[in-house]
C-alpha positions in Angstrom: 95.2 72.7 197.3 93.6 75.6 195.9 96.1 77.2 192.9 95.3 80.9 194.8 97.8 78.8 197.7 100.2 77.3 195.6 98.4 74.1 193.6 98.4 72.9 190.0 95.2 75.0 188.4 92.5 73.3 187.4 91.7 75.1 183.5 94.6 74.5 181.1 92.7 74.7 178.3 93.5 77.7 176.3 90.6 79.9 175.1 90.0 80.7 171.7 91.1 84.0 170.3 88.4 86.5 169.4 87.5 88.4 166.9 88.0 85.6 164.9 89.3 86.7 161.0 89.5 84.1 158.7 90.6 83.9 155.3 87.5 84.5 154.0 87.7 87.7 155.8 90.6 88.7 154.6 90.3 87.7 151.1 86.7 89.7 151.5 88.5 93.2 152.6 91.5 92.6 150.1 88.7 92.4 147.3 86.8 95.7 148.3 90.5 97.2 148.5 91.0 96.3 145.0 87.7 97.4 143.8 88.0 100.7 145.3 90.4 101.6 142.5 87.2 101.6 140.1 84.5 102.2 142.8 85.7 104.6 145.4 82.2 103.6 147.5 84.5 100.6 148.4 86.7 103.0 150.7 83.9 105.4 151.6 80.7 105.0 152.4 79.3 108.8 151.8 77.4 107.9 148.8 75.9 104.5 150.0 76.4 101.3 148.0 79.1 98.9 147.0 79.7 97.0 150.0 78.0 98.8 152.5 74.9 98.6 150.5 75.6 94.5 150.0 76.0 94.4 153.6 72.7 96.5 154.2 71.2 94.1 151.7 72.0 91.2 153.8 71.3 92.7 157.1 67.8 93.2 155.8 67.2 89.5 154.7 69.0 88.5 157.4 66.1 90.2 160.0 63.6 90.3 157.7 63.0 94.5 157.8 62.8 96.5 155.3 65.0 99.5 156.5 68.9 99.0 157.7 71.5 101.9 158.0 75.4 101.4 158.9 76.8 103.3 161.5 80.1 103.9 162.3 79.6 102.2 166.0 76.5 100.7 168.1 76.3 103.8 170.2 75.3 106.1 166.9 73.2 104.1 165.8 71.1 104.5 169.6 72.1 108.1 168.9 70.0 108.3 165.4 67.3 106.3 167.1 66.6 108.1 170.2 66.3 111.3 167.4 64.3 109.5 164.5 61.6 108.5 167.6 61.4 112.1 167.8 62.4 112.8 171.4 63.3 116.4 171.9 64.9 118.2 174.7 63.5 118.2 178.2 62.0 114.9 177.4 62.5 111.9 179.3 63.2 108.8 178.0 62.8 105.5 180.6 65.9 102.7 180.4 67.4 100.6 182.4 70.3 101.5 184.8 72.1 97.8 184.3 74.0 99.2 181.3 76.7 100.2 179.5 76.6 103.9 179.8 75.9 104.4 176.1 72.5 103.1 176.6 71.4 106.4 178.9 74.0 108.4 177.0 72.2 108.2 173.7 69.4 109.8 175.7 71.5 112.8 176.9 73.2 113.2 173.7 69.8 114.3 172.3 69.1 117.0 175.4 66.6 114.5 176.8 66.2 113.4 180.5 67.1 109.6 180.9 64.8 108.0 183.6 65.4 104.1 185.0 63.4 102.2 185.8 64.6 98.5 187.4 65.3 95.0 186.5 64.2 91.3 186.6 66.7 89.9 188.9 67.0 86.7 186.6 67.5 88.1 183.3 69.4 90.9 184.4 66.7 93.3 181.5 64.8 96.2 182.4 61.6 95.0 184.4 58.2 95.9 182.4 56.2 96.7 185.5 58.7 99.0 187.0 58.6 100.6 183.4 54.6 101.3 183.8 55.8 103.3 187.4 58.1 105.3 185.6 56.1 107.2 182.9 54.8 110.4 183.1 53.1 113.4 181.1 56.8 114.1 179.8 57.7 110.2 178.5 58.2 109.7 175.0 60.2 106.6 174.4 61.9 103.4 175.9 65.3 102.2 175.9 64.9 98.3 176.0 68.5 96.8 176.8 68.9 93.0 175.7 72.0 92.6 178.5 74.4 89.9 177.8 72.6 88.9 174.7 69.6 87.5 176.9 66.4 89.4 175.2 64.6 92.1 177.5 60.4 90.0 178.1 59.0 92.6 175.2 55.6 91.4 174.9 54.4 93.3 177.8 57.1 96.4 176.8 55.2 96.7 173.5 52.3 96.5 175.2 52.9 99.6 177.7 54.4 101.4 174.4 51.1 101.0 172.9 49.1 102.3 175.6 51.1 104.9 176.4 51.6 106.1 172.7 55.9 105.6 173.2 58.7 104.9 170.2 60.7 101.6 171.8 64.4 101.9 171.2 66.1 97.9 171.5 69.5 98.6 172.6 70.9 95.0 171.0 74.9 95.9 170.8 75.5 92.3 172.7 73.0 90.2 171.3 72.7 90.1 167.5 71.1 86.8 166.7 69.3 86.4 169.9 65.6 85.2 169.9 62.3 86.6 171.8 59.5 83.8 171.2 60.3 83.3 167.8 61.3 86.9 166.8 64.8 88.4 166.2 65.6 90.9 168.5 66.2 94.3 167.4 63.0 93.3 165.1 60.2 93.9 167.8 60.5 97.8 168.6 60.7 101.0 166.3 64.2 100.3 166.2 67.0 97.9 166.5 70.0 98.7 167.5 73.7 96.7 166.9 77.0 96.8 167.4 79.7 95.1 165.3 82.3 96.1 167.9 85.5 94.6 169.6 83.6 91.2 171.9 80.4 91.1 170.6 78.8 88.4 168.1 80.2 89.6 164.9 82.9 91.6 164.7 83.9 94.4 162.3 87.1 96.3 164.2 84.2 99.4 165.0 80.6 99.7 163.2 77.1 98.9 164.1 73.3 99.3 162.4 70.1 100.3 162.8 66.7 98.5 162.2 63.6 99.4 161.1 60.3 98.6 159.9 58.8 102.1 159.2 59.6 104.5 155.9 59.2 107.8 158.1 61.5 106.4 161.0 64.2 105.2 158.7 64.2 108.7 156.4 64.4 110.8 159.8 67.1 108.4 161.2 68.9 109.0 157.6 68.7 112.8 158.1 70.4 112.8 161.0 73.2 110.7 160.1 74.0 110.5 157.0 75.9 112.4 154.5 73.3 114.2 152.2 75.2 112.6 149.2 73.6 109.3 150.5 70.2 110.5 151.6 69.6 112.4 148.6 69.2 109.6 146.8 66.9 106.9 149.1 64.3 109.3 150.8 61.3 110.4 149.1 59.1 111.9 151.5 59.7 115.5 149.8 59.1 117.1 153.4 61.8 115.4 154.9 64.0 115.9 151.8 63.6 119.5 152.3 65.7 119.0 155.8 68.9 117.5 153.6 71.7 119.4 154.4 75.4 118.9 156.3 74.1 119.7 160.0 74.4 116.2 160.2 76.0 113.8 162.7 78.4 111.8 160.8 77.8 108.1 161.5 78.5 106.6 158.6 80.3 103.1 158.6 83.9 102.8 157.0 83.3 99.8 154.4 86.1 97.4 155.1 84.4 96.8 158.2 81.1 95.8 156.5 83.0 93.9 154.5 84.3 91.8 157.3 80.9 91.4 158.9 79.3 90.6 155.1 81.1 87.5 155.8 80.6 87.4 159.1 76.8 87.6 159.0 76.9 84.2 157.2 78.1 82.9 160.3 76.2 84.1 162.9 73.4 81.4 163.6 76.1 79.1 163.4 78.5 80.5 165.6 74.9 81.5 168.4 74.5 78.0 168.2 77.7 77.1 169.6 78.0 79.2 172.0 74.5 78.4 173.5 75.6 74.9 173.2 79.0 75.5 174.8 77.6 77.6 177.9 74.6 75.9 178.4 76.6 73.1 179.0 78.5 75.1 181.5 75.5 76.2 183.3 74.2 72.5 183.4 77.3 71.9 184.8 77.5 74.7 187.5 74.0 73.6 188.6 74.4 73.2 192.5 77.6 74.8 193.2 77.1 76.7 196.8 77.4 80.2 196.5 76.9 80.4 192.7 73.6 80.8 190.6 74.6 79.8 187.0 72.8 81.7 184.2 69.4 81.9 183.5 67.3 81.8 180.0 63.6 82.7 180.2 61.6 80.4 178.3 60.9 81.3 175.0 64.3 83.0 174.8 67.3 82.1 173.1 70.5 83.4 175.0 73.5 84.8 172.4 76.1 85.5 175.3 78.1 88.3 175.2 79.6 87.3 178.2 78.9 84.5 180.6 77.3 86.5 184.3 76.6 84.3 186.9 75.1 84.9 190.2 77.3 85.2 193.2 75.3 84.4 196.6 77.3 85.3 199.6 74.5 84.1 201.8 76.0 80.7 200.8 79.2 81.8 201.5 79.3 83.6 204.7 82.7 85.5 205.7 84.1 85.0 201.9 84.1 88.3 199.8 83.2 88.0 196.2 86.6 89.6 195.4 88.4 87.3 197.2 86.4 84.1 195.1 86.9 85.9 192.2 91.0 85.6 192.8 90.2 82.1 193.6 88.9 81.1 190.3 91.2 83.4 188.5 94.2 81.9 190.1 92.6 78.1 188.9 92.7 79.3 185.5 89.5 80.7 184.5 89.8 83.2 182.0 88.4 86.8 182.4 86.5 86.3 185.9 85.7 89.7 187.3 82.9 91.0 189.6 80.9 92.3 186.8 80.6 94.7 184.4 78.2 97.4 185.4 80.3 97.7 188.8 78.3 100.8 189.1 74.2 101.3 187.9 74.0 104.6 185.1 72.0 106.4 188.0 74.6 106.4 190.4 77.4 107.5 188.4 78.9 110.4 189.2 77.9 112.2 185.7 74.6 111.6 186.5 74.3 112.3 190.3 76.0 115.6 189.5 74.0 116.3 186.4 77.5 117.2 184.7 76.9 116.2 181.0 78.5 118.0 178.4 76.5 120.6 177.2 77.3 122.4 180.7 74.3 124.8 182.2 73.0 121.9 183.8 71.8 120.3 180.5 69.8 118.5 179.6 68.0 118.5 183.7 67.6 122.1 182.8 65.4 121.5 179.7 62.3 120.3 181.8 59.9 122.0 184.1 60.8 119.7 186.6 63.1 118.2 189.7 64.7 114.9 188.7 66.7 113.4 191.1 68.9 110.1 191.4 69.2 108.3 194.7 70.7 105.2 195.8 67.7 103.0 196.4 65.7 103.7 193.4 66.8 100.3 191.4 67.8 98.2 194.3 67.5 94.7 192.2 70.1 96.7 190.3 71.9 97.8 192.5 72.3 94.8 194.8 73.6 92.9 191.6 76.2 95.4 190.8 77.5 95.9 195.2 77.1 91.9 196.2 76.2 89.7 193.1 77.4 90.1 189.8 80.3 87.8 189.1 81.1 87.2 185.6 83.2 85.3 182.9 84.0 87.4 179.9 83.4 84.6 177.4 80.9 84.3 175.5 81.8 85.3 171.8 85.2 83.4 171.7 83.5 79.7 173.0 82.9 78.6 168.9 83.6 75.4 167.8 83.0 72.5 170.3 84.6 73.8 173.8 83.5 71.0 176.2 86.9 70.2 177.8 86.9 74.2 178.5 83.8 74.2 179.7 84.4 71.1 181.6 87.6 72.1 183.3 85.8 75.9 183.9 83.3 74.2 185.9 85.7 71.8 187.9 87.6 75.0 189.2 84.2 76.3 190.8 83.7 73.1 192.5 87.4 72.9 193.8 87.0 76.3 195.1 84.0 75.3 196.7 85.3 72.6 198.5 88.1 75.1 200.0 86.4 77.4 201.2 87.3 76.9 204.6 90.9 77.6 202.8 89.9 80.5 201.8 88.3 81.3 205.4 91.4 80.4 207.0 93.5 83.0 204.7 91.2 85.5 205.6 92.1 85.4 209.4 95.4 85.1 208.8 95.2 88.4 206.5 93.6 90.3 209.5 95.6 88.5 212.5 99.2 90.2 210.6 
C-alpha cells in the first residue's frame, strides 16, 4: 500500500545535512577572527587582501584565469558583469527564461532590455539556435545559464558571440566545478559568474565571484563594485583609474565567508565527484520508470547537480496530475520532491508582463526605440516544462559521501508508486464522487 494511503514508506534513510561546516571550517573562521586584531582586512574586505585575497588567489588557480573578484552574493557579481560587458540602457541582452529571476534581473538592474530566447528540452539551458533568432541591431550580450549545474552546449554560443560581435555572461551560481568538454564553466565566456550561497556546491552563508580572462573587463567590473580603497591599488589602465570614485555599487564579500569557502574550494572536485557518482546512480536506477524521464548529461558534460530535475511525462500517466505524484513520493519518504523550481518562466512573470521594474516610468522598456512584448508562447519548450513537466528533488549538494542506500531506497519509492497508480486513480474518483 502506497504510504500517501496509510503504508510503511519506502525511504528511511535520512539525508545529509547541508551546508556542511566542518572543523576545518570552523577552526579556518576562528583563525581570520583572531588575525583581525592585527589585520583588520580579516573582518573587512574594503581594502582587498588577507583572506579575501588568499581566497581570490585560489579561485584563480583553481580555474586557471587570471582575474577573480568576491562579491557579496552571485547575483552582484551578474550585476558587475552585465556592466563591465558594457551594456547600457535601452540595450537588450538575450537569456534564457528557465531561470532564477536574478539571471534577467541582472539585466534590468543595468536599464537594459532582457530578451529570451528558449531551451534544449534535455538539458533544461538556453538553446543556441533560438539564441541566433533573437538578436537584433540593439543586442549586446548573452546571459548563458548553466541550470542545475548541467553546462549550457557553449561551443556554438561562443560562436554566435563571435559573429555577432556580443560579451557572453555564464550565469554559473549552481554549477561551480561543472565541465563543458574539458573546460571549467564560468571559464569559456567574458565572464563567470558564482554563487557561494545557501544549496549550492560550496557554501559560504552569502558571497559569490566573478571570472575573467581580460585586464579591461576585470578593471571595469572593479569600478563598479568595489570600494576605491581596493581598486586604487590593482588597476592601472590610468583612463579607467580616472573613474575611481564612491558612485559605486557595494558588492564586496564579508571575509569570514571566504574564509569558509578557502576551505571549501579544496573540496569541491571531491565532493562533484560524489555527487555525480551518487545521482548518476539514481538516474541508472530510474531508467524505465513510466511516467518519469530521469536526468540527462550531454556528452562531453560533466553534471555538478544543484538539484536532482527529472522529467515528469503525464502522457504515461493519463488521469494522474503531477501534483498528486508528487504527494505520492513525498508521502514515501523522498525528501524535497516538488514540481519544480522555475514554476513560472522570467517572461511570464508578472514584473515582466507589466513592465513594473523598479526604476518606475516604464524603465528600462522605455529606454529603447522600440515595442517589446512578452507572450505566452514565445518559449514553449520552456514553458511546457515549468505547466506539465518539471518534477524535481532538491538534492544535489547534500548527497556527499557514499549515498547508495539513499539513492537506492529514493528510486524504490518511484517504482512503488508506479505500480499504484491505479491507487492513485481510484483516489482521484473518489475525491470528485464526494
Amino acid at each position: 500500500m502506497l504510504a500517501l494511503f496509510g503504508g510503511s514508506k519506502t525511504v528511511t534513510e535520512i539525508l545529509p545535512p547541508w551546508p556542511y561546516i566542518g572543523e576545518d571550517e570552523i577552526h579556518a573562521v576562528e583563525k581570520a577572527l583572531r588575525d583581525s586584531r592585527t589585520d583588520w582586512r580579516n573582518i573587512s574586505s574594503v581594502m582587498g587582501g588577507g583572506i579575501v585575497g588568499e581566497f581570490e588567489k585560489n579561485l584563480g588557480a583553481f580555474f586557471d584565469v587570471p582575474y577573480v573578484i568576491s562579491t557579496n552574493s552571485g547575483g552582484a557579481a551578474l550585476h558587475i558583469a552585465v556592466i563591465a560587458s558594457g551594456v547600457e540602457a535601452g540595450d537588450e541582452v538575450i537569456v534564457s527564461p528557465y531561470s532564477w529571476g536574478q539571471t534577467a534581473a541582472c539585466i534590468l538592474q543595468q536599464n537594459a532590455i532582457p530578451v529570451f530566447a528558449d531551451i534544449n528540452p534535455l538539458t533544461y539551458t538556453i538553446d543556441p539556435e533560438m539564441i541566433e533568432s533573437c538578436i537584433t541591431p540593439y543586442t549586446k550580450a548573452i546571459v548563458v545559464v548553466h541550470i542545475y549545474g548541467h553546462p549550457a552546449d557553449m561551443d556554438p554560443i561562443m560562436d554566435i558571440a563571435k559573429r555577432h560581435n556580443l560579451a557572453v555572461i555564464e550565469d554559473c551560481a549552481q554549477a561551480a566545478g561543472a565541465m563543458y568538454k574539458g573546460r571549467r564553466v564560468g571559464t569559456i565566456g567574458n565572464f563567470g559568474c558564482f554563487s557561494i550561497g545557501a544549496g549550492k556546491q560550496m557554501v559560504g552563508g552569502e558571497g559569490g565571484f566573478l571570472l575573467t580572462k581580460d585586464t579591461e573587463s576585470f578593471e571595469r567590473a572593479c569600478i563598479a563594485g568595489l570600494h576605491p580603497a581596493r581598486t586604487h591599488n590593482e588597476l592601472a589602465n590610468s583612463e579607467c583609474k580616472e573613474l575611481i570614485d564612491s558612485l559605486i555599487y557595494t558588492y564586496r564579500i564579508h571575509p569570514l565567508a571566504a574564509a569558509i569557502c578557502n576551505v571549501q574550494l579544496r573540496k569541491l572536485d571531491l565532493w562533484n565527484a560524489n555527487r555525480r557518482s551518487n545521482l548518476e546512480r539514481l538516474s541508472s536506477k530510474l531508467d524505465g520508470v513510466p511516467g518519469i524521464r530521469p536526468v540527462h548529461v550531454a556528452d562531453g558534460c560533466q553534471h555538478v547537480y544543484h538539484s536532482y530535475c527529472m522529467t515528469y511525462l503525464p502522457s504515461e500517466l493519463p488521469g494522474i496530475s503531477r501534483t498528486l505524484y508528487a504527494q505520492a513520493l513525498t508521502a514515501e519518504g523522498i525528501p524535497n520532491v516538488s514540481t519544480g523550481y522555475i514554476q513560472t518562466p522570467l517572461h511570464l512573470l508578472p514584473r515582466i508582463q507589466k513592465k513594473m521594474y523598479y526604476f518606475g516610468k516604464g524603465y528600462p522598456w522605455t529606454a529603447g526605440s522600440r515595442t517589446i512584448e512578452y507572450a505566452k508562447g514565445d518559449c514553449p519548450i520552456a514553458e511546457a516544462r515549468s505547466e506539465e513537466h518539471d518534477l524535481a528533488i532538491f538534492i544535489g549538494p547534500n548527497v556527499v559521501g557514499e549515498q547508495i542506500k539513499l539513492m537506492d531506497q529514493i528510486s524504490d519509492a518511484f517504482f512503488k508508486v508506479a505500480e499504484h497508480t491505479d491507487d492513485l486513480r481510484l483516489h482521484i474518483q473518489s475525491e470528485k464522487e464526494q
